[in-house]
C-alpha positions, -999 to 999 in steps of 0.1 A, spaced: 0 0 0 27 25 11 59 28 29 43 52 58 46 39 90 17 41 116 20 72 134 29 74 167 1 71 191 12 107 209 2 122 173 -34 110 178 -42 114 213 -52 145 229 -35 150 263 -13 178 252 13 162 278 17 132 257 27 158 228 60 164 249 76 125 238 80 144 201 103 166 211 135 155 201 152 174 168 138 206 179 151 200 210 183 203 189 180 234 174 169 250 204 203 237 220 221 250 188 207 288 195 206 291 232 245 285 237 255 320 212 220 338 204 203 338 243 231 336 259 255 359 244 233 381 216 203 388 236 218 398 268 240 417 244 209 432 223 191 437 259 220 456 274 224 481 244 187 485 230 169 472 265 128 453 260 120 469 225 146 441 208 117 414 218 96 425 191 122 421 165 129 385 183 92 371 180 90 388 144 119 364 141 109 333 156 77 334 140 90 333 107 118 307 112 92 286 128 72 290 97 103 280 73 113 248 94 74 240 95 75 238 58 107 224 50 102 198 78 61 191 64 78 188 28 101 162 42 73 143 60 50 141 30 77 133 5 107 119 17 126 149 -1 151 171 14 153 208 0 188 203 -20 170 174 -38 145 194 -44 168 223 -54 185 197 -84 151 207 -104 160 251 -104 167 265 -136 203 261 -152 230 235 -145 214 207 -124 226 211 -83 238 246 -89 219 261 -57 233 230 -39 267 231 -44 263 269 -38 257 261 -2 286 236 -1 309 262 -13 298 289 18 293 258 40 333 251 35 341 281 48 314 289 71 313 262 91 349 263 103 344 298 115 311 288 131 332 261 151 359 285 160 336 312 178 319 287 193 348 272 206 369 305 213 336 320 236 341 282 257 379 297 256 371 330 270 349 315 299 373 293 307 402 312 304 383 343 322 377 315 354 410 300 355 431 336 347 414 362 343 444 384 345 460 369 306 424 382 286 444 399 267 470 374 258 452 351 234 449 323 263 416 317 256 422 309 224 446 278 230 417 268 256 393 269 228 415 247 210 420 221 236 380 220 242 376 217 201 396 189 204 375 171 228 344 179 209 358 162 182 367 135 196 330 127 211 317 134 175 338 106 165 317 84 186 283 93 183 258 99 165 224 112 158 209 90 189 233 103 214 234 138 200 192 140 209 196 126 243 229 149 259 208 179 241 176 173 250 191 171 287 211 205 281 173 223 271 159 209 301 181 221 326 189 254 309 145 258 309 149 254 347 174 276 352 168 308 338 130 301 348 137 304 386 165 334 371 139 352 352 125 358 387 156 360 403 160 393 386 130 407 392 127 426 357 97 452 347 73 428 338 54 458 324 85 470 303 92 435 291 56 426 276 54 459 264 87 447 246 69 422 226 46 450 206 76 477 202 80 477 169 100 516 173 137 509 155 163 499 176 188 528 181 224 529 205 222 545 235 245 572 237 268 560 259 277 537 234 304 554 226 323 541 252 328 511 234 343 524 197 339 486 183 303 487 187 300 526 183 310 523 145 291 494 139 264 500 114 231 491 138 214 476 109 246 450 109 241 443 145 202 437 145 207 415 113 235 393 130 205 391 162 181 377 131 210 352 119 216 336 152 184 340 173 163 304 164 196 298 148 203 300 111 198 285 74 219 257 80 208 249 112 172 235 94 185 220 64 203 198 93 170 196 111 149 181 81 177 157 72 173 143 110 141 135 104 149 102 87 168 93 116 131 97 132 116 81 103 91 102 107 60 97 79 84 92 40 115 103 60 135 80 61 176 67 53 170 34 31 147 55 11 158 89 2 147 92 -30 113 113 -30 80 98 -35 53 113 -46 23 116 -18 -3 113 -43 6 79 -53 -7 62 -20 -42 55 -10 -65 70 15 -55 54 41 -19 65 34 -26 97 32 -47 99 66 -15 86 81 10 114 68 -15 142 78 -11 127 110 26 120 107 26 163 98 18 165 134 49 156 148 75 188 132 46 207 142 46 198 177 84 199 175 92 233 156 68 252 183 84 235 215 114 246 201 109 280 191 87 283 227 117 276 242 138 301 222 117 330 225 116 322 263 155 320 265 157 354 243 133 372 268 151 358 301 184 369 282 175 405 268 160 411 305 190 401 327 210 425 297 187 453 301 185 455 341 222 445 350 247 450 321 225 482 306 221 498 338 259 496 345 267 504 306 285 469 300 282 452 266 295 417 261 317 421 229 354 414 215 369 381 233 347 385 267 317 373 254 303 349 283 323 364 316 302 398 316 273 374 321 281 364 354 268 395 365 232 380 363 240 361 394 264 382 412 233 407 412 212 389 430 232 357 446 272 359 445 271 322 457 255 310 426 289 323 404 300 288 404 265 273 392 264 302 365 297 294 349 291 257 352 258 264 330 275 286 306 299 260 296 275 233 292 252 259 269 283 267 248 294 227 252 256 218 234 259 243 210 294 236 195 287 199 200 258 205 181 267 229 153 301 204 148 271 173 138 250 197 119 280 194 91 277 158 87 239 161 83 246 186 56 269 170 37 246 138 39 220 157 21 238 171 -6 255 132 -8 217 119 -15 213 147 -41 242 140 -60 242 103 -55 257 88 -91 286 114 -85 292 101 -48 293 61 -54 314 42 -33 317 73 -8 300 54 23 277 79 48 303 68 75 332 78 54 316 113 45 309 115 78 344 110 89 355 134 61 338 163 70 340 159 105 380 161 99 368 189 79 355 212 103 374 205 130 410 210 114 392 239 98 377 256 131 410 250 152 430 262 117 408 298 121 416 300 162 452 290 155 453 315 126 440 344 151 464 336 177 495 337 157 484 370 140 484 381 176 516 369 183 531 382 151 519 413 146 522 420 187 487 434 184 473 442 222 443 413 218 430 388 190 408 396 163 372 398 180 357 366 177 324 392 168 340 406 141 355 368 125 312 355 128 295 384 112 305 379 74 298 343 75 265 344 99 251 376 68 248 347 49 241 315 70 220 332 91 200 355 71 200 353 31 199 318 36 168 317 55 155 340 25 167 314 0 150 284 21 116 302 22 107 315 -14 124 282 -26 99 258 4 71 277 -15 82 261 -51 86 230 -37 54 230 -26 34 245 -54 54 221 -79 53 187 -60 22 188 -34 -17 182 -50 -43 194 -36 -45 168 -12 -16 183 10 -19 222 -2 2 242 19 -19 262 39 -27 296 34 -9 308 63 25 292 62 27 301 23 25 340 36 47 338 60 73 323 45 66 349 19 69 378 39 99 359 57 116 352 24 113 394 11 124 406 49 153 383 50 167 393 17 161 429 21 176 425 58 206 404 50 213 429 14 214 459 36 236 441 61 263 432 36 266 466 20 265 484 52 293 457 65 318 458 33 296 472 5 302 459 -27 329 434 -19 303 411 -3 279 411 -36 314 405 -53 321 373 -30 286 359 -33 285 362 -70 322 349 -74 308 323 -53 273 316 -68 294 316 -106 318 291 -94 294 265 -85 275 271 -117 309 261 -133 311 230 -107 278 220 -113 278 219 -151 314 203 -148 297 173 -122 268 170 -149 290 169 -183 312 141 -163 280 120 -156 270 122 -189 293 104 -202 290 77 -178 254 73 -191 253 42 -215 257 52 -256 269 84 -245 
């Protein structure tokens, strides 16, 4: 009849506390975020525009939320991931695709690095505090990359749900009971949520000459790249969904079906199966818009007040302040807490690259025989963790050799990359779910109304958002980059498909 699986019985009862067993990839993504964009951006974002940055936040998770819905409902009713969809676009076959490899080569290594350079600063801030400015945290960054790589040697996607599912769980607790801890303006901060003024520096922002000459709408977009996390992030999140199996997801059959093709009874079960990245995507982004208001509040009352930013290469330390304010005993419990955020997120981001590079594997697959999923694994494992400890090694001799006072700013190193991963991306992903959508779903599984306007309205905000950001950050060098970037895969991709062509029999 069909190879859709019955759906789990939590997708058809109605005891909304039987919905919580879905939670398991989102729980991912919400790990993925909280450990840079709560954590570090929003108490950031709080401290220098205070409660009117939680509009912008819930503009944001609404529409992320929308464009994993779709992607993930896609998945779920298919069996296809977006790149595979993505081989049908206009010109060479797989151009888009190996588009995102060619960013994904670069960006992921630096992703890895300021992930594992904030763990550095934190730890080197804790153990001595008095070398900041000596580049010490970045050789603690590498030591703790080095671990990280080592556990994603040895695990997998099974592990990687459990230890983050755990690291949501206890983060939720804690900044629950610190939410009231801090005793915020509850007035102020739901007012926040409806402040749709423009964000604008205070003026003692001045103080701080990084940040002063940093174009605001660069800074707001890098919020919108990393808060909910960022293009990546999903196409990572729909490719676990075969490790669920979850409806026509699924590893031993990644070619896409057609949803049409199967009887009622089929399709009864994947509109029930579309349940589950429901349930999923809105625990998740829940959680992140509840991390981003705990985060921009503990910014706005303690680090604003005090006219503190977290910034350059002391991005977690400032944070302990939260505590200090209220309970100097819990410094310990706050540090231990911020490692293990940061510890999920670059644990996390590190697998994301393997579930990447699976995907764009199953979309090429006559150009990628005999390459094994555990050897690709292996590869690009190797890949980003030679390349992330390559970038922190790279900053640390430029230090030394140049005898500049402090590192590059681990801020400065993440904003090129996260313009793109985190926002055009996102902009790509929506208008191109909408295609997928119109061109492979019948009326039978019509994308509602709703999700196809807000991934609309996403996909025009995103690219206007992440356009301005790159001319106000390098102005036409970035357009440069992206179309040197975008014209070297169309040469790739033309150069993979003439090479297949001639394998093809009688050719």
């Amino acid at each position: 009849m069909s190879g859709c699986r019955t759906p789990l019985a939590a997708l058809t009862s109605r005891n909304p506390a039987s919905w919580l067993t879905i939670f398991g990839p989102g729980a991912i993504i919400a790990s993925l975020t909280i450990g840079s964009g709560e954590l570090i951006f929003s108490s950031r974002g709080g401290a220098l525009f205070g409660y009117q940055l939680l509009s912008l936040f819930l503009v944001v998770c609404v529409f992320k939320w929308a464009l994993v819905f779709t992607t993930a409902r896609h998945m779920v009713l298919t069996g296809a991931h977006p790149f595979q969809r993505w081989m049908d676009l206009p010109g060479p076959r797989g151009w888009l695709p190996v588009t995102f490899l060619l960013l994904a080569v670069v960006s992921f290594p630096v992703w890895i690095s300021f992930h594992a350079g904030t763990l550095g600063t934190l730890a080197s801030g804790l153990l001595h505090p008095e070398s900041a400015s000596t580049g010490t945290h970045l050789l603690w960054g590498m030591i703790i990359l080095l671990v990280v790589i080592g556990l994603a040697f040895t695990g997998g996607y099974k592990r990687l749900e459990k230890l983050q599912l755990l690291f949501v769980l206890l983060m939720l607790l804690a900044v629950t009971v610190s939410l009231f801890l801090v005793q915020p303006d509850w007035g102020a901060l739901f007012a926040g949520f409806t402040n749709i003024t423009l964000p604008t520096y205070p003026e003692w922002v001045g103080a701080h000459p990084d940040i002063a000459k940093r174009p605001v709408w660069v800074e707001l977009s890098t919020y919108v790249g990393v808060i909910g996390g960022s293009g990546y992030d999903y196409l990572a999140y729909v490719a676990y969904l075969r490790d669920k199996q979850w409806g026509l997801a699924s590893n031993e059959r990644p070619s896409p079906v057609q949803p049409d093709a199967h009887d009622e009874t089929a399709r009864l079960r994947l509109r029930q199966w579309c349940r589950a990245p429901l349930i999923d995507c809105t625990l998740s982004f829940a959680i992140v818009l509840l991390f981003s208001a705990v985060f921009v509040a503990c910014g706005t009352e303690i680090l604003g007040k005090v006219q503190k930013v977290p910034d350059g290469n002391n991005l977690l330390n400032l944070q302990a302040a939260f505590v200090e304010a209220t309970s100097p005993w819990l410094r310990p419990f706050y540090f231990a807490g911020a490692f293990l955020a940061m510890f999920g997120t670059l644990y996390g981001t590190i697998e994301v690259a393997p579930a990447v590079m699976r995907e764009i594997q199953n979309a090429f697959p006559r150009s990628t025989v005999g390459m094994t999923p555990a050897k690709t694994r292996r590869v690009t494992l190797l890949w980003v963790g030679l390349g992330g400890l390559l970038v922190l090694a790279g900053n640390l001799g430029w230090q030394q050799f140049t005898g500049a006072e402090k590192p590059t700013a681990l801020i400065a190193i993440l904003t090129p990359a996260n313009l793109f991963t985190g926002v055009l991306a996102c902009g790509i992903i929506c208008i191109l779910s909408g295609w997928a959508d119109r061109r492979h779903l019948r009326r039978t599984f019509k994308t509602p109304l709703l999700l196809t306007l807000l991934n609309t309205i996403a996909a025009i905000l995103f690219f206007a958002l992440g356009l301005k950001a790159y001319w106000d950050h390098s102005g036409w060098a970035a357009f440069l980059i992206l179309a040197g970037t975008i014209a070297t895969a169309w040469l790739l991709a033309s150069l993979i498909n003439h090479r297949l062509a001639k394998r093809e029999p009688g050719a």
